[in-house]
C-alpha positions as CSV (number, residue, x, y, z in Angstrom):
1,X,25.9,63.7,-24.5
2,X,27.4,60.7,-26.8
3,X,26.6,60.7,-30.6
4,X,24.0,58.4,-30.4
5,X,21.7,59.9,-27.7
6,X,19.9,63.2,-27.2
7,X,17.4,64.9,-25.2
8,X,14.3,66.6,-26.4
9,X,12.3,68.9,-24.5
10,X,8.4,68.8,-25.3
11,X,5.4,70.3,-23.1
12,X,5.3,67.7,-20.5
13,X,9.3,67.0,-20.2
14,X,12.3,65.6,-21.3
15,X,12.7,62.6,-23.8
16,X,16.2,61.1,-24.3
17,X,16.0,59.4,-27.7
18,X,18.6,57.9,-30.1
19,X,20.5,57.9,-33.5
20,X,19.7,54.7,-35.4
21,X,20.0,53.4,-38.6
22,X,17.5,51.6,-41.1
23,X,18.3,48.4,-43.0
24,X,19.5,50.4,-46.0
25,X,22.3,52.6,-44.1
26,X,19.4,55.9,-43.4
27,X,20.3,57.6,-40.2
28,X,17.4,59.1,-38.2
29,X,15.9,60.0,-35.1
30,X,14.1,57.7,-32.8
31,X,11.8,58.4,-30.1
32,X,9.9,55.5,-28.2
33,X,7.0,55.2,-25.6
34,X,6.5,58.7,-25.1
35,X,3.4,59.1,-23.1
36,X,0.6,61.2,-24.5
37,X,-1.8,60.2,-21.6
38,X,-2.4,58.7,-18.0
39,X,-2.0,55.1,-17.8
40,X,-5.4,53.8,-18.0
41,X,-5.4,51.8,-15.0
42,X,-7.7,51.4,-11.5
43,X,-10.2,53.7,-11.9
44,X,-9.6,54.8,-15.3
45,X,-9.8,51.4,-17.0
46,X,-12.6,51.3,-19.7
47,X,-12.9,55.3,-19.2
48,X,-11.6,58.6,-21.7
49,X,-7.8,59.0,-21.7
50,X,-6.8,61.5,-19.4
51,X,-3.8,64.0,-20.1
52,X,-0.5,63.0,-19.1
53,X,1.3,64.4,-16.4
54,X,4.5,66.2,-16.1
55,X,7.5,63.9,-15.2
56,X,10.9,65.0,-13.6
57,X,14.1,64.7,-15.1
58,X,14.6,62.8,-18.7
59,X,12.6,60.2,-19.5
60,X,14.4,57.7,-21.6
61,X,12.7,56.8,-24.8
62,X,15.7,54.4,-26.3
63,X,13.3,51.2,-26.0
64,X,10.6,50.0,-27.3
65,X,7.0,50.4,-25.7
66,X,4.7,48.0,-24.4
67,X,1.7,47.3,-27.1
68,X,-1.9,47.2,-25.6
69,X,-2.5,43.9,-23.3
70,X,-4.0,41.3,-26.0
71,X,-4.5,37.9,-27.1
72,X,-2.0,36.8,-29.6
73,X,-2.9,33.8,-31.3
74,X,0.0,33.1,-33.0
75,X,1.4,32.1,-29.4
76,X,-1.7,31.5,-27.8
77,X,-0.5,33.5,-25.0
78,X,-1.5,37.1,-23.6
79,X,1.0,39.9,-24.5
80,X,1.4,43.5,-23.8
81,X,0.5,45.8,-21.0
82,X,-2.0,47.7,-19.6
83,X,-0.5,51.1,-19.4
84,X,0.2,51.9,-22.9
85,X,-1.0,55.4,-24.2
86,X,2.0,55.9,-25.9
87,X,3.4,56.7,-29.2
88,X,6.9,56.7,-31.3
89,X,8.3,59.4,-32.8
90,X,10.9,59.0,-35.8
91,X,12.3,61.7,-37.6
92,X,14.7,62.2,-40.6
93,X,16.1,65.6,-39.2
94,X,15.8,67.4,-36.4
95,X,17.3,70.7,-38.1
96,X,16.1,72.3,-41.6
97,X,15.7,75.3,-42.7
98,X,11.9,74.7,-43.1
99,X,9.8,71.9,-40.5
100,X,9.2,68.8,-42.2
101,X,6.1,67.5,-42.9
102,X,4.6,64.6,-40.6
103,X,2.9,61.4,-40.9
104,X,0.8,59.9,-38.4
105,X,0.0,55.9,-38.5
106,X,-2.8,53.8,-36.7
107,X,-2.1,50.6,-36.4
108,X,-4.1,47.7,-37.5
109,X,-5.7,44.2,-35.8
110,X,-9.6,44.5,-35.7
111,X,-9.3,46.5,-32.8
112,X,-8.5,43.5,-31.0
113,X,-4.8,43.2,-32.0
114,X,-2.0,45.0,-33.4
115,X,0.7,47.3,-32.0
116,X,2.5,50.7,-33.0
117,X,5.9,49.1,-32.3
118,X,8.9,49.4,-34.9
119,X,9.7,46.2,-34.8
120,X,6.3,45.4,-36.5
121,X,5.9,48.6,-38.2
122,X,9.9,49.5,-38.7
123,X,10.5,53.3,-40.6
124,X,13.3,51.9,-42.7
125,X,11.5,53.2,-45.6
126,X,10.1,56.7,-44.4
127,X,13.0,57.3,-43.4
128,X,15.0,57.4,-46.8
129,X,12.9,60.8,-46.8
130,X,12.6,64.3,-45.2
131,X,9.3,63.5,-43.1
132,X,8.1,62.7,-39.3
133,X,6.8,59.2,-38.6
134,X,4.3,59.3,-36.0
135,X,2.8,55.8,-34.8
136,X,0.1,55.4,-31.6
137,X,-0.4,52.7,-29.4
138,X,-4.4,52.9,-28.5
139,X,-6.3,50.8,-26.2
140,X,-7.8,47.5,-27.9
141,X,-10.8,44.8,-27.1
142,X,-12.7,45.4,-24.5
143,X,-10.2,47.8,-22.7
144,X,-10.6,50.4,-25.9
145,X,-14.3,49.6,-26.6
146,X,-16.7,48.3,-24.1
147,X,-19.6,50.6,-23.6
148,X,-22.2,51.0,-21.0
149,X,-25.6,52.5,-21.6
150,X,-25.3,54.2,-17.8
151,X,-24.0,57.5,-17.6
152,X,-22.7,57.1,-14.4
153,X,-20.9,54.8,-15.2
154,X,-18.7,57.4,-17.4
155,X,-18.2,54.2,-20.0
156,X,-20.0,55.3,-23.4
157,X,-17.6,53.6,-25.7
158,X,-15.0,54.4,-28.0
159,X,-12.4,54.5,-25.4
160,X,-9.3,53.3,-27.6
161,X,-10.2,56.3,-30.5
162,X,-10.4,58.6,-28.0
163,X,-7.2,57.7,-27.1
164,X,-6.3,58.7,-30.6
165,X,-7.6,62.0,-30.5
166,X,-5.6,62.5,-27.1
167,X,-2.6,61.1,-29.0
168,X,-3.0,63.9,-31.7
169,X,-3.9,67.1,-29.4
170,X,-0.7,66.0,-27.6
171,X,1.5,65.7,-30.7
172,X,-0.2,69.0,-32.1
173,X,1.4,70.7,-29.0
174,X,4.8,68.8,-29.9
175,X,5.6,68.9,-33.6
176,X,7.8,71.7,-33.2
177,X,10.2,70.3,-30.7
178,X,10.6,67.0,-33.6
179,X,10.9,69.6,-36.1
180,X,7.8,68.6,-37.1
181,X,4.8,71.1,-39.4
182,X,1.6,71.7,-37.3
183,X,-0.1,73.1,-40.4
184,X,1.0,70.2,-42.2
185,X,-0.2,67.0,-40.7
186,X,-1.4,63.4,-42.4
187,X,-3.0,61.2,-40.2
188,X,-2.9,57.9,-42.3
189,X,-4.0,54.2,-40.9
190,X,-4.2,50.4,-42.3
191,X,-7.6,48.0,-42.1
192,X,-8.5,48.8,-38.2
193,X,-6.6,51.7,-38.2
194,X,-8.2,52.9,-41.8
195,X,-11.5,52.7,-40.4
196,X,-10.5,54.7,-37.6
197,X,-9.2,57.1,-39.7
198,X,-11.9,57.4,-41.9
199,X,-13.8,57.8,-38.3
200,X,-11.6,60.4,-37.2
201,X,-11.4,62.2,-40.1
202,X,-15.7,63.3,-39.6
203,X,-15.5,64.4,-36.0
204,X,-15.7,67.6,-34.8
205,X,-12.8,66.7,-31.6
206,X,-10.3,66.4,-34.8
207,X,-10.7,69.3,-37.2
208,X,-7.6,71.3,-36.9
209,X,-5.6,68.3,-35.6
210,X,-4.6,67.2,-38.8
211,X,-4.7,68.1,-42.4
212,X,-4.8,65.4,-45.1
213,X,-5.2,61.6,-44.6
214,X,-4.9,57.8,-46.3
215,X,-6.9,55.2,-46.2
216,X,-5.1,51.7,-46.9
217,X,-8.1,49.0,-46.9
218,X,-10.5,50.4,-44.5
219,X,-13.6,52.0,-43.9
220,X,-16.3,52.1,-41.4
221,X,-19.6,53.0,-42.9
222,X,-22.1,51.8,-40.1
223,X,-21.0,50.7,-36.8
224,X,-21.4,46.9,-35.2
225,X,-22.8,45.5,-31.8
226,X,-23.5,42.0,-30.9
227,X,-26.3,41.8,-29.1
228,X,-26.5,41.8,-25.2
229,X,-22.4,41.8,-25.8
230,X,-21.3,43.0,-22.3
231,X,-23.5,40.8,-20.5
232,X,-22.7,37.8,-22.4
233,X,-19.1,38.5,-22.4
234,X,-19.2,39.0,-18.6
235,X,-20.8,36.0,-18.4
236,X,-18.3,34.5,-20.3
237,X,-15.7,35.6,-17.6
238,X,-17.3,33.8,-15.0
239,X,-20.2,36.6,-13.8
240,X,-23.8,34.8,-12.1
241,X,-25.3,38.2,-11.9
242,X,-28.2,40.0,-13.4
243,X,-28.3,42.2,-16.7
244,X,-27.6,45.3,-14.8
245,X,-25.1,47.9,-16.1
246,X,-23.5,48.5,-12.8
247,X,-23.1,45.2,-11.4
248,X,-21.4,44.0,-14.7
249,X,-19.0,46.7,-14.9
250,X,-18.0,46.3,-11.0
251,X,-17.1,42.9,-11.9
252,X,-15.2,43.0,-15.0
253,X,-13.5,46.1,-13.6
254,X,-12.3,43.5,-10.2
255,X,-10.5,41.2,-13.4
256,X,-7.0,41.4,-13.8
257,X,-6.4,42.4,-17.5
258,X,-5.2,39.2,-18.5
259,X,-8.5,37.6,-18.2
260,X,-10.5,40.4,-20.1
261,X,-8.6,39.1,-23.2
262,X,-10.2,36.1,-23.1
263,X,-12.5,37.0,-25.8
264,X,-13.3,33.0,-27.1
265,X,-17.1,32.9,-26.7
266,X,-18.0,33.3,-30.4
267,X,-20.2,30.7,-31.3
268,X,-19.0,28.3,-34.6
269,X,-22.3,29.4,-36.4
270,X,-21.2,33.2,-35.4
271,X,-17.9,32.3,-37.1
272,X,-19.5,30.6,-40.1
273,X,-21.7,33.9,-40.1
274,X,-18.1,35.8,-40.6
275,X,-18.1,37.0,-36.9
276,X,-14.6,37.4,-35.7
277,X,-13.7,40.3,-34.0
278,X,-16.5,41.4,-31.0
279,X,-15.5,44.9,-29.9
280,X,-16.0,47.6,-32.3
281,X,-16.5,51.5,-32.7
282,X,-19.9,51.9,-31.4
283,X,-22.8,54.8,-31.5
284,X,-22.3,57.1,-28.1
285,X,-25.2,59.0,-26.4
286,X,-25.1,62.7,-27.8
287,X,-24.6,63.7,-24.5
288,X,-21.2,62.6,-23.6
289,X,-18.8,65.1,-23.7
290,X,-15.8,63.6,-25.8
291,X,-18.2,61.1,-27.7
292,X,-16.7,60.4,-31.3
293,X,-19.5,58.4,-32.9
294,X,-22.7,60.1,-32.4
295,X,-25.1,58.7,-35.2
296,X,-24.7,56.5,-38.2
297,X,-20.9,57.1,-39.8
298,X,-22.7,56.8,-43.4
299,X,-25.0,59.5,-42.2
300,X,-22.2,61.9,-41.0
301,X,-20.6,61.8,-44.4
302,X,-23.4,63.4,-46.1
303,X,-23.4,66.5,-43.9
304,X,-23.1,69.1,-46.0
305,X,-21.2,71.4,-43.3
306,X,-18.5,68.6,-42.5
307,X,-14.9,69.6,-42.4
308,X,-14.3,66.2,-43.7
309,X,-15.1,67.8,-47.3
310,X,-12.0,70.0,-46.8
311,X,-9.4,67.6,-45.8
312,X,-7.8,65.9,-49.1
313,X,-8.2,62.3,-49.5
314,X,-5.8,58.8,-51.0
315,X,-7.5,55.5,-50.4
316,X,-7.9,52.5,-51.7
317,X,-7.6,48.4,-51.5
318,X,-5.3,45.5,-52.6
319,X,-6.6,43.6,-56.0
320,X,-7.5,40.4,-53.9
321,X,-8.0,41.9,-50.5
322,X,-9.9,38.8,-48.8
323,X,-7.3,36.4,-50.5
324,X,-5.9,36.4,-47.1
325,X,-8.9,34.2,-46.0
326,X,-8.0,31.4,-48.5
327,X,-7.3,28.6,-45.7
328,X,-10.6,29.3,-43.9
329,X,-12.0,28.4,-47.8
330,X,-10.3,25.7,-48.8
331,X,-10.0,23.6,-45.7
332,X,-12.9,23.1,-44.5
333,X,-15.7,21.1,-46.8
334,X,-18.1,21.6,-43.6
335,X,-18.1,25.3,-44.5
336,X,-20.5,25.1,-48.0
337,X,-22.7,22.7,-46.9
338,X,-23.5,25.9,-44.1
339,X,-23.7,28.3,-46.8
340,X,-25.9,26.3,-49.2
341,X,-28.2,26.5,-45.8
342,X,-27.2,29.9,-45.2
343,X,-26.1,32.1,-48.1
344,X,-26.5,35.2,-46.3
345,X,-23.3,34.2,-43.8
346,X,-21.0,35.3,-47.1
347,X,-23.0,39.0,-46.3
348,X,-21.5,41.4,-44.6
349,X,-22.0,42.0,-40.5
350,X,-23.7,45.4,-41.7
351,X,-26.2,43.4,-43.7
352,X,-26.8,40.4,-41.4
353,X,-28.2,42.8,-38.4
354,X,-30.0,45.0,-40.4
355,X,-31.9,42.6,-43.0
356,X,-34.3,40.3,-42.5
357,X,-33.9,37.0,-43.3
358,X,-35.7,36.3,-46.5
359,X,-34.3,39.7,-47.6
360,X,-30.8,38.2,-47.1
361,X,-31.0,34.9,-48.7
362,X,-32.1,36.8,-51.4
363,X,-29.6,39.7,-51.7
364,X,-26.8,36.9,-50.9
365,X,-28.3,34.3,-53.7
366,X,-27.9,37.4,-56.2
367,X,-24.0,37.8,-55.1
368,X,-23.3,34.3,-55.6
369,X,-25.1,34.3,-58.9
370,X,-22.7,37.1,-59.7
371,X,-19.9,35.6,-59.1
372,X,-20.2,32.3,-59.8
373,X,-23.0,32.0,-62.6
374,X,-25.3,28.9,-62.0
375,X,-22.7,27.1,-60.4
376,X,-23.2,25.3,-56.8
377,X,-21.3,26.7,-54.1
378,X,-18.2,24.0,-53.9
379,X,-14.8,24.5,-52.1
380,X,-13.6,24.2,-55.7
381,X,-14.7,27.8,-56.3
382,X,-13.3,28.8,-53.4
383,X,-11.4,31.5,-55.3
384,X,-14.5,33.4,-56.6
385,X,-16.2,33.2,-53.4
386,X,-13.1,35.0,-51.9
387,X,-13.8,37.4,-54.1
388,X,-17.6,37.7,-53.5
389,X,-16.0,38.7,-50.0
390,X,-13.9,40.9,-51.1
391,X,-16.3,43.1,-53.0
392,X,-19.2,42.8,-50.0
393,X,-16.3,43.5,-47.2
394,X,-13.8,46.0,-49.3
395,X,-14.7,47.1,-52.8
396,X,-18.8,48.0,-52.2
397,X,-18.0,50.2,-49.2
398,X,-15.4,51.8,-50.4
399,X,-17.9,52.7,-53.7
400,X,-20.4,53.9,-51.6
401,X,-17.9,56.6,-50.0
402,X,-16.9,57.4,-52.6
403,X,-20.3,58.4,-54.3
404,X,-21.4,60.1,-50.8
405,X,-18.1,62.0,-50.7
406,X,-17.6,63.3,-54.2
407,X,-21.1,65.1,-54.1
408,X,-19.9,67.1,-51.4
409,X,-15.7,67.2,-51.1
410,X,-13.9,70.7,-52.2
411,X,-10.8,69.0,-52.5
412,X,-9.1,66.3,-54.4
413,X,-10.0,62.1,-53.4
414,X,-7.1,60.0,-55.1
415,X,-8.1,56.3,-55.7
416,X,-5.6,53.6,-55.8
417,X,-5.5,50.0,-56.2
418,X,-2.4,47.8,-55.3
419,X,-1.8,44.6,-57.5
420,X,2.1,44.3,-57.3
421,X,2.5,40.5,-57.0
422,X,5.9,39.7,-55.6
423,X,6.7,35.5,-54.8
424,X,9.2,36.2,-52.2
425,X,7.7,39.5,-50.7
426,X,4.0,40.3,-50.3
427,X,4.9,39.1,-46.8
428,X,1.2,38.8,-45.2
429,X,-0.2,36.6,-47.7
430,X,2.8,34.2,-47.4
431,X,2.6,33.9,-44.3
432,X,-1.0,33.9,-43.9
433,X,-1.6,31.4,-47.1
434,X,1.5,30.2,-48.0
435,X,3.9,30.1,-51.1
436,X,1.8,28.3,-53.3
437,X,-0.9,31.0,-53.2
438,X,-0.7,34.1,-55.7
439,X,-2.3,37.3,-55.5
440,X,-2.3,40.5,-53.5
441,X,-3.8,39.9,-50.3
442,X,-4.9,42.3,-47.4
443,X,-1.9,44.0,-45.7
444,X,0.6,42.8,-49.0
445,X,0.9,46.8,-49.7
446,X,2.4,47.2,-46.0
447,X,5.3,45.1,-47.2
448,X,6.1,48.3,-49.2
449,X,5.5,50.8,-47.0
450,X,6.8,49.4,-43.4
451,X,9.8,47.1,-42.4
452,X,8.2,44.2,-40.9
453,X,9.4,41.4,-39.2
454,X,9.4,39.0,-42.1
455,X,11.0,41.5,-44.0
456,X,14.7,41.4,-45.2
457,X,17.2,43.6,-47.1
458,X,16.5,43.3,-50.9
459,X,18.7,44.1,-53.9
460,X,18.1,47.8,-55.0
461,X,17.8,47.1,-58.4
462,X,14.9,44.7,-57.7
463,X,11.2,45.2,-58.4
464,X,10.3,44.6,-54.8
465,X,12.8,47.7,-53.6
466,X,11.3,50.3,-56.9
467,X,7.9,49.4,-55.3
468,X,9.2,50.3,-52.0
469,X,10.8,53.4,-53.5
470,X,7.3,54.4,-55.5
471,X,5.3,54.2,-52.5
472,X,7.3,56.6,-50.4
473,X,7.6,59.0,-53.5
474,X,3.9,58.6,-53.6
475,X,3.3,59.1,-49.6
476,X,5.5,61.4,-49.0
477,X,4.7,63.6,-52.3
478,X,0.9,63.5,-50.7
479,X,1.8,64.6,-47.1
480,X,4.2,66.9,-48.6
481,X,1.7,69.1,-51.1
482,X,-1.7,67.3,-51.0
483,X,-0.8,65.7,-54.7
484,X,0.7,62.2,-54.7
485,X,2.2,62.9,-58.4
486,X,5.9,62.7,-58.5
487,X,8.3,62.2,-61.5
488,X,8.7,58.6,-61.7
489,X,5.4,57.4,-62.5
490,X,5.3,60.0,-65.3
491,X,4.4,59.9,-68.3
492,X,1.3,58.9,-65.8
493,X,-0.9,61.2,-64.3
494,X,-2.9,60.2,-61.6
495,X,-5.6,62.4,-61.4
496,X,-8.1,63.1,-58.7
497,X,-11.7,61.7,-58.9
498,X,-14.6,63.4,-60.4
499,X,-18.1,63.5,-59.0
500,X,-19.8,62.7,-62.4
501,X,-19.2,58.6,-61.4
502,X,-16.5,57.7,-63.4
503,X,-13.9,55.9,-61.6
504,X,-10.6,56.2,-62.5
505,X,-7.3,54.7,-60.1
506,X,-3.6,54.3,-60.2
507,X,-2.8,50.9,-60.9
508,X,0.2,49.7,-58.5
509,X,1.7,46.8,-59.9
510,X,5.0,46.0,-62.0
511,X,4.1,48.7,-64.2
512,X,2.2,51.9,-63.2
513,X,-1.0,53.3,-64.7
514,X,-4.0,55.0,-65.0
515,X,-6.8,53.0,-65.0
516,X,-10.3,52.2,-64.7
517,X,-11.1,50.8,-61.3
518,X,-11.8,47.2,-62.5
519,X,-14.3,46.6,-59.4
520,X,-16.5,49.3,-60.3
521,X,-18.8,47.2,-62.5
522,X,-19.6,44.6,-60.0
523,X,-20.0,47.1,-57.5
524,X,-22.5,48.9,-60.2
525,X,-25.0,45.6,-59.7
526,X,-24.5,45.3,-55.8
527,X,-25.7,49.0,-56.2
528,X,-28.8,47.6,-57.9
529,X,-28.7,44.7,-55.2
530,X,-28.9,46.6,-52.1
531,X,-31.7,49.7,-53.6
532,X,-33.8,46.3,-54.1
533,X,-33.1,45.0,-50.2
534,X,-33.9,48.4,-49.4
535,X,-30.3,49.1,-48.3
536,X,-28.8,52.6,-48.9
537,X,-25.9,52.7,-51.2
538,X,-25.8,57.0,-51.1
């Protein structure tokens, strides 16, 4: 066996993986496309993952799987593949005296997008560290999310997080053979893949399968479905039959995969309404078998008995999170004159289906009032009404965990905020917005934590490559030993949250420290807000 391959043996066969090396001269070990599950194809399409079969001889794993089939409209082309239930393995060592612990990342994109390859989510950084980096491709759109009402149809939703959960059982089995800690296992995720850890984290199909987790600018508090969505989307694809269950499903599951990514049949008020993405994690019947989402997810936190109160907890959000919105703002005048109409379209999707509308012109005339004093909705305040998104979208939801969960959790819930605001290197927001734009946007704090493909090598005396360096310490110090202190942000000490409602963060920007949460006040007065619209806020 050359230097730069070797073969691994885990339950279901070999893997052949290779040596590589990260931008800053790190060597580690790199596993890609191992399957965890069937390919969901024919039959299986739209169903639960199935376990993976057993394969003969070595598989090799030296390139780069195939993300889930998907739209990209950057190229305004379909990408990806159909069969890809599987996942990436990268470790520092494969040999020390003790197993290392690992990492597990979801990948975010809406569930509609987004893909668990390193060349979007590279481990240069991890990998400067003794850890396992775990990332999972998962079913997206329609393929990881339609749902049927018919049981016999075997469809009830929630196909993509169930791929998840098959992801994890099969790793749980594996660790070992990675050199890789069962016992000590942090299932970690970004915006999509936040939400679906913060899912995950509640139900009952994942207690044991890991230990800790992070959530980076995501949570899912109640679930979303557009109305009559798989008959109108079926209808979008070209289907002149009836609402009926069966005969919609027969026909979407005759489509090649390209054309179930054609997912353009939002309407512009829809969009104006904040609509973007259309398949979501949605409620199951209680009698499926594997079903993930069973009631309300805002309801499931506050069961007393959930193991979700034992699992130790780091979230948190950017300072400007829907700054990466700012063109959709500021380039279209069209846009106010629809919210002057319709100030309830700046509201979130949770409120617009389940207020009525004179209670949502009124909750969303107080938020603008908040935010913008008397002052006329005008693209010139485009800025404040970003943030009135943020805080409705981001900043209020995460809030409301957070008072749900500290009345119950046993162990410590770390709050951070991240406000380092680099020119040259929150890559998302410059591409997304452009140069000229300042502020720390949604996905900015992955330009810290994963090489990406705008990244580049930076100077290691540089503030950009210390930030890098503090959010591993800080990762790594969490996944390690449940406590994300470590030396360098000393003489800080970030300190878990308290249950008596003060809300206290570490402060991620050119300097570190312990703060209060500067969105708690407005949050405070949505709080008021929602009790009047009869919206619950605990």
């Amino acid at each position: 066996m050359g230097e730069h391959q070797l073969i691994i043996s885990t339950t279901h066969g070999l893997v052949r993986g290779q040596l590589r090396e990260t931008v800053y001269g790190d060597k580690f070990y790199c596993f890609d496309g191992i399957p965890y599950a069937k390919p969901p194809l024919g039959e299986l399409r739209f169903k639960s993952p199935q376990p993976a079969e057993h394969w003969v001889g070595v598989r090799d794993c030296t390139e780069v799987a195939p993300k889930c089939i998907q739209y990209n409209r950057y190229t305004d082309r379909v990408e990806g593949s159909e069969d890809c239930l599987f996942l990436n393995i990268y470790a520092k060592k494969l040999e020390t005296e003790n197993p290392l612990p690992v990492m597990v990342y979801i990948h975010g994109g809406g569930f509609a997008t987004g893909t668990a390859s390193r060349r979007n989510w590279g481990p240069d950084y991890f990998m400067m560290k003794d850890v396992i980096l775990v990332t999972i491709g998962y079913r997206l759109g329609p393929l990881g999310f339609l749902k049927f009402s018919d049981p016999n149809l075997q469809v009830p939703g929630n196909a993509g997080l169930k791929d998840i959960v098959m992801a994890l059982k099969w790793l749980k089995q594996n660790y070992v053979n990675f050199n890789g800690d069962p016992n000590n296992v942090t299932l970690f995720g970004h915006s999509a893949g936040s939400c679906a850890t913060h899912v995950l984290i509640s139900t009952p199909h994942c207690e044991g399968l890991f230990h800790k987790a992070i959530l980076l600018s995501g949570l899912i508090m109640h679930t979303e479905e557009l109305p009559n969505l798989r008959f109108r989307y079926a209808k979008h694809l070209g289907y002149e039959g009836v609402d009926d269950d069966e005969q919609i499903f027969n026909y979407l599951n005759s489509l090649e995969a390209e054309k179930l990514c054609d997912l353009k049949f939002l309407t512009q008020e829809e969009k104006y309404q904040g609509f973007s993405y259309i398949f979501y994690p949605s409620l199951e019947s209680t009698n499926s078998p594997d079903a993930i989402i069973t009631k309300d997810p805002f309801d499931t936190f506050a069961e007393i008995d959930n193991w979700s109160h034992e699992t130790p907890l780091m979230l948190g959000c950017t300072s400007f999170e829907s700054l990466l919105r700012y063109n959709f703002f500021t380039t279209d005048p069209v846009i106010y004159d629809k919210f002057k109409i319709h100030p309830e379209y700046l509201l979130s999707s949770e409120i617009l289906l389940k207020c009525d509308l004179e209670t949502k012109q009124k909750l969303a005339n107080k938020l603008i009032k908040l935010h913008l004093g008397e002052r006329e909705l005008q693209m010139e305040d485009a800025l404040d009404i970003i943030h009135l998104v943020s805080y409705d979208t981001f900043y209020h939801p995460t809030h409301r965990y957070l008072n749900t969960r500290l009345k119950r959790a046993k162990v410590p819930t770390y709050l951070y905020r991240f406000d380092f605001d680099s020119p040259d290197f929150n890559l998302y927001r410059i591409k997304q917005c452009g140069r000229g734009v300042r502020g720390v946007a949604h996905v900015d704090d992955l330009s810290y934590i994963f090489y990406m493909p705008e990244s580049y090598k930076l100077p290691r005396d540089s503030e950009e490559f210390h930030t890098i360096e503090l959010m591993m310490d800080l990762f790594i110090a969490f996944a390690t030993k449940s406590n994300p202190n470590v030396d360098c942000i000393k003489p800080t000490v970030w300190e878990p949250l308290a249950a008596n409602g003060v809300r206290k963060c570490l402060n991620i920007s050119n300097e570190i420290s312990f703060i209060d949460w500067p969105e708690l006040e407005k949050c405070k007065e949505l709080d008021k807000y929602f009790e009047e619209a009869g919206l619950r806020i605990v």
